[in-house]
C-alpha positions in Angstrom: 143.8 39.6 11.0 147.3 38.0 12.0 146.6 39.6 15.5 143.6 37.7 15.8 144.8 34.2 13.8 147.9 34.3 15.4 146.0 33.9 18.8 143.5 31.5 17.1 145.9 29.1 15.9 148.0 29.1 19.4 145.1 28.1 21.3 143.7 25.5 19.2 147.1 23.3 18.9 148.1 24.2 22.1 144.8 22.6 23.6 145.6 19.2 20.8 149.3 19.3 22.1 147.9 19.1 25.9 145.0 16.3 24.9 147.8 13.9 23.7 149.6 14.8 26.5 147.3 13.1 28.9 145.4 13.8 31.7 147.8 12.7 33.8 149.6 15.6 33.1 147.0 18.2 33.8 146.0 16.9 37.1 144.0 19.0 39.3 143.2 21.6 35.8 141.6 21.1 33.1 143.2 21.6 29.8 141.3 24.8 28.8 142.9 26.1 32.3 146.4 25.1 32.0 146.9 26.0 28.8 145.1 29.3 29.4 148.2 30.2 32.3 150.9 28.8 29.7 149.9 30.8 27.3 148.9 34.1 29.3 152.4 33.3 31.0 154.5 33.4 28.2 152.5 36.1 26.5 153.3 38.3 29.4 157.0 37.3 29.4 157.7 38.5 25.7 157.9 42.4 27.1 160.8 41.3 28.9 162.3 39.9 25.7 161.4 42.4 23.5 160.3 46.3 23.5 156.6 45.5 22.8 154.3 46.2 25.7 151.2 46.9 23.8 151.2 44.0 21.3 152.1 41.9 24.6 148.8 43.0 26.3 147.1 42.9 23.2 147.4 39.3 22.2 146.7 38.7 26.4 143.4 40.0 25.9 142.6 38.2 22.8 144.0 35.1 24.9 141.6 35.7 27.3 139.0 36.1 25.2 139.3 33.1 23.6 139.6 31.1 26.6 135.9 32.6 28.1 134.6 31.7 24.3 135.8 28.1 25.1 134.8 28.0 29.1 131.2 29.5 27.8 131.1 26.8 24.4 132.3 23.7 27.3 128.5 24.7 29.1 126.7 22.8 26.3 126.4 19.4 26.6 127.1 18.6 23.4 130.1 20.4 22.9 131.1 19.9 26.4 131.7 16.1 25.3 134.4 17.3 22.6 136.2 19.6 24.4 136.5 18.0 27.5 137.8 14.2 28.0 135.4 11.6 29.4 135.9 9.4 32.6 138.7 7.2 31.7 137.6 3.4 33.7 140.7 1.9 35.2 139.1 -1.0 37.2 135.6 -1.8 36.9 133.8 -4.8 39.8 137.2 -5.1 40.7 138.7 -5.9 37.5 141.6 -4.0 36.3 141.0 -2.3 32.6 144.2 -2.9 31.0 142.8 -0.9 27.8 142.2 2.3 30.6 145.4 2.1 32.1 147.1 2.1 28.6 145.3 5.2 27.3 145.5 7.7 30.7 149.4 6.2 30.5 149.5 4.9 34.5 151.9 2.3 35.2 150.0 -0.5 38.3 152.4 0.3 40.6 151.1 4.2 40.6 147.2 3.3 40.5 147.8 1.0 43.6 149.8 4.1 45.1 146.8 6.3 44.5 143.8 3.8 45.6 146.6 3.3 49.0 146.1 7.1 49.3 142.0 6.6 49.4 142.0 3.8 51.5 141.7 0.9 49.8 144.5 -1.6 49.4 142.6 -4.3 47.7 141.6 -3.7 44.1 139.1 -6.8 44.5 136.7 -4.3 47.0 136.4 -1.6 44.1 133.1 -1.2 42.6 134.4 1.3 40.0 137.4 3.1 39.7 138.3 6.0 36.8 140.3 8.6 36.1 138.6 12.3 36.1 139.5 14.9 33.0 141.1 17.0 35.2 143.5 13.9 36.0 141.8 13.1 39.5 141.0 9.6 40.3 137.6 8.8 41.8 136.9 5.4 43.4 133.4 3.8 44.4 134.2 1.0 46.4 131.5 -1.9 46.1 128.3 -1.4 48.8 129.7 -4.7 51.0 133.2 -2.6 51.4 132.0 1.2 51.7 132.4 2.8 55.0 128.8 2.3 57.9 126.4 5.5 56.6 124.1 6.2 59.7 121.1 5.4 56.8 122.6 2.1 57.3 121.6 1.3 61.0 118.3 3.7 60.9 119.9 6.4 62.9 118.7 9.3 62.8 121.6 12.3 63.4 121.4 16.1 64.2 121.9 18.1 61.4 126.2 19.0 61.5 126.8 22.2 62.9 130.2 24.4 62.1 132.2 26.1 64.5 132.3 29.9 63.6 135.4 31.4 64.0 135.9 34.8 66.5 139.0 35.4 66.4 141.6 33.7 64.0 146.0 34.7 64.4 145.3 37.1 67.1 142.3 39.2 65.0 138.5 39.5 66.1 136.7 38.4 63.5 133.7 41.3 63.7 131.1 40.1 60.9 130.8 36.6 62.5 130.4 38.1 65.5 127.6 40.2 64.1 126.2 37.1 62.6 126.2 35.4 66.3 124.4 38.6 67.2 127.6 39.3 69.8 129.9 41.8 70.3 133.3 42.6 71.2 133.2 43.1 75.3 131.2 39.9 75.9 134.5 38.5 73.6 136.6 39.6 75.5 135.2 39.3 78.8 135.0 35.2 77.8 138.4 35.5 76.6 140.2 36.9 80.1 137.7 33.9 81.9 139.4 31.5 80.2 143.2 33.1 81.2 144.1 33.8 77.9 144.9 37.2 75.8 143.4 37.8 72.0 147.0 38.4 70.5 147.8 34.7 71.6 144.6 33.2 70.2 145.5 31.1 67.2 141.9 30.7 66.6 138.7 30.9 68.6 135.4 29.4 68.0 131.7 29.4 69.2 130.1 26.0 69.4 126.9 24.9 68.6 126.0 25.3 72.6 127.1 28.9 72.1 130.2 27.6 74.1 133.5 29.8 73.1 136.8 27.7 72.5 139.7 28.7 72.3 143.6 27.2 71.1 146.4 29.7 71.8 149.8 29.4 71.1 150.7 27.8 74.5 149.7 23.9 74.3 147.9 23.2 77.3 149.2 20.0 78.1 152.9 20.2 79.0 153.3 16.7 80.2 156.4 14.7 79.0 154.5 11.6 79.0 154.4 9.4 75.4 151.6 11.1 74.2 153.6 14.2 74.1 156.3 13.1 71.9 158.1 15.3 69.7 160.0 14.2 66.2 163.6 15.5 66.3 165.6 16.9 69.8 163.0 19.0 71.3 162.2 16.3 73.7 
């Protein structure tokens, strides 16, 4: 049983120690994930340590285990509530929540650092602002402040197309090419009309016209006007 407890018991506080830790700390993962790698991490690391492979790669798998019991409980809704952290509000119709900020642990100076890095400089224009599980921060700005949507003006726009890539660091790309129902000599044929050679393609693409661009490893403008500047001595 103590191979199974043992496990058990490491999970469980290790997920309590990380919820008191805060968010914050876990940005980008969610608890179940970082403390998943932590574990499996230092699991792995005990062989080094001591002459025990197999009880190593034992308590790994139960590890694991556990963690797809957790990830699998997490897709009720019910449960999903307790083991995951809710939203966290930080500023709500452009008033700062003191109360959030105290609980996720985020001094003003760093929220106005983060909301800088979205765009917006003035809490004032912020519908609502929170801070994710996974220690993200999300930010609805109010509708008078939110960037022109094209729904806005009754515009009506083409549906976006992607640029497929043909050849990407000097490789042709064949199952895109298949996909564009081309092949490899009308590839190359465009290639040589447009001077250049397929090792020195950094990455070619077909446009929605069916036109083929191409950037190679030699810029194209070689002017040493201002708009060619440099940082550091290679001017």
């Amino acid at each position: 049983m103590a191979f199974i407890y043992n496990p058990l018991l490491i999970f469980l506080f290790g997920y309590i120690f990380l919820r008191i830790t805060g968010k914050k700390a876990v940005s980008q993962m969610h608890s179940f994930d970082m403390l998943y790698i932590l574990i499996i991490g230092n699991v792995i690391s005990q062989p080094m340590q001591k002459d025990n492979v197999w009880k190593a790669l034992l308590f790994t798998f139960i590890v694991m285990l556990l963690y797809k019991l957790f990830m699998w409980l997490s897709l009720n809704n019910k449960l999903r509530w307790t083991l995951f952290e809710s939203p966290t509000v930080l500023i709500r119709n452009g008033d700062i929540d003191r109360t959030g900020l105290r609980k996720v642990r985020l001094p003003m100076d760093e929220l106005l650092a983060q909301l800088r890095v979205k765009g917006f400089t003035d809490t004032r224009n912020i519908a609502l602002c929170a801070m994710e599980d996974n220690g993200q921060i999300s930010v609805i700005p109010k509708s008078n402040f939110r960037p022109v949507q094209p729904g806005d003006l009754k515009i009506k726009v083409k549906r976006e197309f992607i640029p497929i890539p043909v050849i990407m660091d000097g490789q042709i790309i064949d199952h895109n090419l298949k996909y564009l129902k081309l092949d490899r000599d009308w590839l190359l044929k465009r290639v040589k009309q447009k001077g250049a050679d397929v090792q020195n393609v950094l990455l070619a693409t077909i446009t929605e016209s069916g036109t083929l661009h191409i950037d190679t490893n030699n810029p194209h403008n070689e002017d040493k006007g201002p708009y060619s500047y440099k940082p550091g001595e290679d001017n």
